[in-house]
C-alpha positions as CSV (number, residue, x, y, z in Angstrom):
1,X,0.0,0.0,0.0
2,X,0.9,3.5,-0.3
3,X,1.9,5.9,2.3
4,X,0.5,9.5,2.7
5,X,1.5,11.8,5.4
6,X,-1.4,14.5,6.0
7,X,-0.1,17.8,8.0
8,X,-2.3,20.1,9.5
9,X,-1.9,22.8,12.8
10,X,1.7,21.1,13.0
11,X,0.1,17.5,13.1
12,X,0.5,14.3,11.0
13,X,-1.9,11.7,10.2
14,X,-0.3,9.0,8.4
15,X,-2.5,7.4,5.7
16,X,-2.0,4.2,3.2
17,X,-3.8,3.9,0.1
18,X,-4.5,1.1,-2.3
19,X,-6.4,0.5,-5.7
20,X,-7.1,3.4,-8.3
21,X,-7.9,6.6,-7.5
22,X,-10.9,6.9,-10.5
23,X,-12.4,4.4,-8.4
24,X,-15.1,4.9,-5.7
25,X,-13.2,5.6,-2.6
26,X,-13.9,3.5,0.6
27,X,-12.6,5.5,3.7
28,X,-11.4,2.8,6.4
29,X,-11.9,4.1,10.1
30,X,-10.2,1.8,12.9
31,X,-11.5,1.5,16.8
32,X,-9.9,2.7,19.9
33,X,-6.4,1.5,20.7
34,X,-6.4,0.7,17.0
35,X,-4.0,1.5,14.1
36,X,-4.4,0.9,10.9
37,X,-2.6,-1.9,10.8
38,X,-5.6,-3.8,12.0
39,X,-7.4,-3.5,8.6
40,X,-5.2,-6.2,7.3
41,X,-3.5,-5.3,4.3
42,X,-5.3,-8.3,2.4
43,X,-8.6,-7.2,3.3
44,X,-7.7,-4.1,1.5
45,X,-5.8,-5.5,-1.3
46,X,-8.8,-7.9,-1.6
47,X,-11.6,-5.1,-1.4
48,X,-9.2,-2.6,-4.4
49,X,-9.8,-6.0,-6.2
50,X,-13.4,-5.5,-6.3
51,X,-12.7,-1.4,-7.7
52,X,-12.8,0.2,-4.6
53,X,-10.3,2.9,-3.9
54,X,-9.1,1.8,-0.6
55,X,-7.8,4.1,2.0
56,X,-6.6,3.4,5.5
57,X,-5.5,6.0,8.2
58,X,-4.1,5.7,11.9
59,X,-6.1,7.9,14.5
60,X,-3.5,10.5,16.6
61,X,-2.1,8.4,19.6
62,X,-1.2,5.0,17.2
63,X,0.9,4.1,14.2
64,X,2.9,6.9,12.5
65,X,0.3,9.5,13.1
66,X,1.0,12.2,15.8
67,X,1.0,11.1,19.4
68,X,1.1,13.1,22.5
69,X,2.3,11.8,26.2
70,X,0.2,9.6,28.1
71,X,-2.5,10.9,30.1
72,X,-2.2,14.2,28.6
73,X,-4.0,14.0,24.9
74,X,-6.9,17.0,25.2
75,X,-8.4,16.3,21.8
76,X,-12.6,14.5,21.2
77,X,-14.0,12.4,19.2
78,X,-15.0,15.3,17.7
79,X,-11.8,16.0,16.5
80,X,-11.2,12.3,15.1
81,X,-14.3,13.1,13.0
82,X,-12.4,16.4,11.8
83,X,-9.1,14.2,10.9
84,X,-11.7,11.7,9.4
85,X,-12.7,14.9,6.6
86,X,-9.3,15.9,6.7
87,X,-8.5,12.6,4.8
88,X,-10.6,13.2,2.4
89,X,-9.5,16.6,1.8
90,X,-5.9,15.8,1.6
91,X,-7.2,13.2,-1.1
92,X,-9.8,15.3,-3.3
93,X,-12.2,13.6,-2.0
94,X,-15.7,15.1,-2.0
95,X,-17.5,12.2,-0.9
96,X,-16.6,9.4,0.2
97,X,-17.9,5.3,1.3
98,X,-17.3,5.2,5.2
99,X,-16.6,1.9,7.3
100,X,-15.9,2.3,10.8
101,X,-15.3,-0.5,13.2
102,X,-16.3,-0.3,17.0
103,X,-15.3,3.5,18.0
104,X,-14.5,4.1,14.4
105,X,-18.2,3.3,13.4
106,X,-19.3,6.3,16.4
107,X,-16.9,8.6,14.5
108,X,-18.8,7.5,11.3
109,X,-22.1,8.4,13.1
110,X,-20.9,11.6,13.6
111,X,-20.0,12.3,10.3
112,X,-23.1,11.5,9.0
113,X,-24.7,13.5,10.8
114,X,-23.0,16.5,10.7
115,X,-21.3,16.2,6.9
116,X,-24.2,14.1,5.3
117,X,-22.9,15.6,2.0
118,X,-19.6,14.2,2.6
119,X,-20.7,10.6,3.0
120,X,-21.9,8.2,0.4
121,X,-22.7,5.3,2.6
122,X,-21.7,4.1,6.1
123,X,-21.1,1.1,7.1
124,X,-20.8,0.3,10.8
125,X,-18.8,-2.7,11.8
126,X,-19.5,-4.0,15.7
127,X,-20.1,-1.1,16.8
128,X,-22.5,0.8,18.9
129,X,-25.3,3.4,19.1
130,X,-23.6,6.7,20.0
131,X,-25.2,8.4,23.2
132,X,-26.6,7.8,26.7
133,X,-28.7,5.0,24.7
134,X,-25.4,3.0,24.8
135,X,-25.9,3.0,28.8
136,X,-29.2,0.3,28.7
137,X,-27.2,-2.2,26.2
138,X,-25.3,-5.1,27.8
139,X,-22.3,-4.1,29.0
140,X,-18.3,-5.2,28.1
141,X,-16.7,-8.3,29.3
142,X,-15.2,-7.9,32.4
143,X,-12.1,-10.2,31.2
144,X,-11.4,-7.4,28.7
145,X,-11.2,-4.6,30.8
146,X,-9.2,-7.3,33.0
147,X,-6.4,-8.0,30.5
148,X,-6.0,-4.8,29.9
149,X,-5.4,-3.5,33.2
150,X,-2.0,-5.8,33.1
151,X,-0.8,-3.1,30.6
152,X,0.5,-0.7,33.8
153,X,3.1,-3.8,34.5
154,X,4.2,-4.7,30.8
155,X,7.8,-4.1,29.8
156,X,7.3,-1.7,26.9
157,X,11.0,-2.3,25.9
158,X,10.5,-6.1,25.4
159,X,9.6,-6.7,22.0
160,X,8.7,-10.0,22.4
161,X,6.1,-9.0,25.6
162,X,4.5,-6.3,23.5
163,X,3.6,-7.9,20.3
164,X,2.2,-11.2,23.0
165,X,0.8,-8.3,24.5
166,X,-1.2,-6.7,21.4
167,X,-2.0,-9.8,19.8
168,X,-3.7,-11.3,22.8
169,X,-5.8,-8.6,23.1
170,X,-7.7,-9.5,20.0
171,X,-8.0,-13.1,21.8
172,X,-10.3,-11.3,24.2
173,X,-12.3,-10.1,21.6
174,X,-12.6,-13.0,19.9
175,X,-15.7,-15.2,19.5
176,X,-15.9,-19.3,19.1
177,X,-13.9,-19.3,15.5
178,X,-11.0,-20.3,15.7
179,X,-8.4,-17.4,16.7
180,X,-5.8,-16.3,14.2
181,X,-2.8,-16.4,16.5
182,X,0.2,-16.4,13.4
183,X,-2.4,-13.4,11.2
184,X,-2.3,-11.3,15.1
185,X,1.1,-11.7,15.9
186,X,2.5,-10.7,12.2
187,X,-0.3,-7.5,12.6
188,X,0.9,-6.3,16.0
189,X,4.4,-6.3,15.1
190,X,3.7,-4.6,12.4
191,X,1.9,-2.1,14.5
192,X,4.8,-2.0,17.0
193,X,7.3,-1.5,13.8
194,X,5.4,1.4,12.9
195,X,4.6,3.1,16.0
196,X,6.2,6.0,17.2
197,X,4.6,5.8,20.9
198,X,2.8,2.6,21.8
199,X,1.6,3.6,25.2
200,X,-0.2,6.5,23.7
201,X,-2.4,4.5,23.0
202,X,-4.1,4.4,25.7
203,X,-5.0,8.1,25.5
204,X,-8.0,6.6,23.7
205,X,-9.1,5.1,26.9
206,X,-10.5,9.1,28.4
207,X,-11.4,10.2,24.5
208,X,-15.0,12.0,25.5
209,X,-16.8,14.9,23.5
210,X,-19.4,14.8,20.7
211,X,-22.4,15.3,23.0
212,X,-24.0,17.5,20.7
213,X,-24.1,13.8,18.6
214,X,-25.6,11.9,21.0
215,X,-28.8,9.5,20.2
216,X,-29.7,11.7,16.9
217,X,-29.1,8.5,14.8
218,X,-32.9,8.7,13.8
219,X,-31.2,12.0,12.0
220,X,-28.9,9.6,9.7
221,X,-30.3,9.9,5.6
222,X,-27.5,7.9,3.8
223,X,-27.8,4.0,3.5
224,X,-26.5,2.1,6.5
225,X,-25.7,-1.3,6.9
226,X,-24.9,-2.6,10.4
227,X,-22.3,-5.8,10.6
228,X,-21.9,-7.4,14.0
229,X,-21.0,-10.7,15.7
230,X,-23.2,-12.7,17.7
231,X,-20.2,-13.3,19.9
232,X,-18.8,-9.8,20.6
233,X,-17.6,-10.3,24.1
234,X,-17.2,-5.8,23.7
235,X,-20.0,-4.6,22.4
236,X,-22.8,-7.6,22.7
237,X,-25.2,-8.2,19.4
238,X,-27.4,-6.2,21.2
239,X,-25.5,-3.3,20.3
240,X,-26.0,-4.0,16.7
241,X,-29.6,-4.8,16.9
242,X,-29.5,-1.2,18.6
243,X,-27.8,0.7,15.3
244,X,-30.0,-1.0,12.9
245,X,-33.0,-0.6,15.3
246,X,-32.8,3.3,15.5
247,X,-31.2,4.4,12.0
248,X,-33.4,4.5,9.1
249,X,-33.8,2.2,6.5
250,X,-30.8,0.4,7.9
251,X,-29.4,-3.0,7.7
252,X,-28.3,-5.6,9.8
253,X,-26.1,-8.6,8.9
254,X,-25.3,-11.0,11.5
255,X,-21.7,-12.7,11.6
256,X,-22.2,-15.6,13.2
257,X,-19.6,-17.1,16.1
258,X,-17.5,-13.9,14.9
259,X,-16.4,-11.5,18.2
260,X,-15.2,-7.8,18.0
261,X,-12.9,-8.4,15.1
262,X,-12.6,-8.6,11.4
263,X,-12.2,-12.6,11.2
264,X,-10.7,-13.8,8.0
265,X,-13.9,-16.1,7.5
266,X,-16.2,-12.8,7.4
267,X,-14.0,-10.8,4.3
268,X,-16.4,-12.6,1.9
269,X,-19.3,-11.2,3.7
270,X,-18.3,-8.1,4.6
271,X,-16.4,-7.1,1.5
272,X,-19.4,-8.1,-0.7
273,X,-21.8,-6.1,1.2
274,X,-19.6,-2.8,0.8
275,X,-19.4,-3.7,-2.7
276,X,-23.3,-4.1,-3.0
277,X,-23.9,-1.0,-0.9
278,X,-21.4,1.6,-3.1
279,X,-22.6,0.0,-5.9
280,X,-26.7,1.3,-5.7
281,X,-25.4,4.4,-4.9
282,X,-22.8,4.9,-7.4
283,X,-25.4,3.2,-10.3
284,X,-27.8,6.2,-9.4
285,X,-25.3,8.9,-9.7
């Protein structure tokens, strides 16, 4: 894939595009903690395949984009929606597909609300409804929050620990199928190759803002389709019933025994629906 560097206010975001450019555009939009590494560069390769003009981005705080100390990021979701348009901007883009997984889908919501104009279609990957809504759906696994907490005594400077580290953090996520372990391991060294910060991540973990967003999905016009595992140990099906419940015209397709991830055994699925999806809307241009 290629790499684009995006400066603005004396900030990077690193982006990574694949496919051709005449091409619809697909804008790729990774969850907390996240870079963009996670979109496996297959799944991208495989989606270009299909003409789609794929691009990929890492959120401030991961991968090669700009990161700030530990505890002392002051920046919203708000202003991940800003970098989202941002990407498009740097790219000519007036409009453009959006996926979003987990947070990345909330920052997707956002955008489509606020920049309706800018977004073709929206596709929200186990994700959630953004707002107090959120507060009656079943809550995360405990053993999530759990594994995570072991982060305060992990030795950042031993490789070996850190990529065990990342990579079994998608095992928590994971639902019955049978876990990818080589696929994780080879993406979370990647992401620790490419990071500049890897604790910074974390920042993500106090990211608040975008009240003025909440619980006005009903307000969403573009076509959305909702993706979500029955076995997503963060953000239960529920959540996904939730999306497609209170968006418009929506739709909801179920990944069986899939968790809060992007299992090999769902590319098929998933890259057929965005396919299907840009396709209606770029036939009726």
């Amino acid at each position: 894939m290629k790499e684009k560097i995006i400066s603005f206010n004396g900030m990077d975001i690193c982006t990574e595009n694949v496919g051709n450019p005449e091409d619809p555009a697909i804008l790729l939009i990774m969850g907390a903690m996240s870079s963009l590494d996670w979109w496996d560069e297959d799944f991208c390769s495989a989606l270009a395949s299909k003409g789609r003009y794929v691009i990929r981005y890492d959120h401030r705080d991961l991968g090669k984009s700009v990161v700030y100390e530990p505890g002392s990021a002051n920046y919203t979701i708000t202003d991940l929606a800003d970098d989202a348009i941002r990407v498009l901007d740097a790219y000519s883009l007036e409009k453009a597909h959006v996926v979003g997984m987990s947070m990345g889908g909330m920052v997707g919501q956002i955008l489509a609300i606020r920049n309706p104009e800018r977004i073709q279609t929206l596709t929200l990957i186990a994700s959630s409804v953004f707002g107090m809504e959120q507060e009656k759906l079943p809550p995360m696994d405990q053993k999530i929050l759990d594994y995570h907490g072991k982060s305060a005594t992990l030795d950042w400077s031993d490789r070996e620990a850190v990529v065990s580290y990342l990579a079994g953090g998608w095992k928590t996520l994971a639902g019955s199928k049978p876990f990818e372990e080589e696929r994780m391991n080879r993406l979370a060294e990647r992401e620790m190759n490419r990071a500049k910060q890897l604790q910074s991540r974390f920042n993500h973990a106090f990211l608040g803002g975008g009240e003025e967003f909440y619980d006005r999905m009903g307000e969403i016009s573009v076509p959305v389709v909702v993706i979500h595992g029955t076995e997503d140990p963060a953000l239960p099906f529920e959540h996904g019933k939730a999306l497609a419940r209170t968006i418009p015209r929506s739709q909801l397709i179920s990944l069986e025994g899939s968790g809060h991830e992007l299992h090999r055994t769902d590319w098929d699925t998933i890259i057929a629906s965005l396919v299907k999806t840009s396709s209606l809307v770029e036939n009726n241009r």
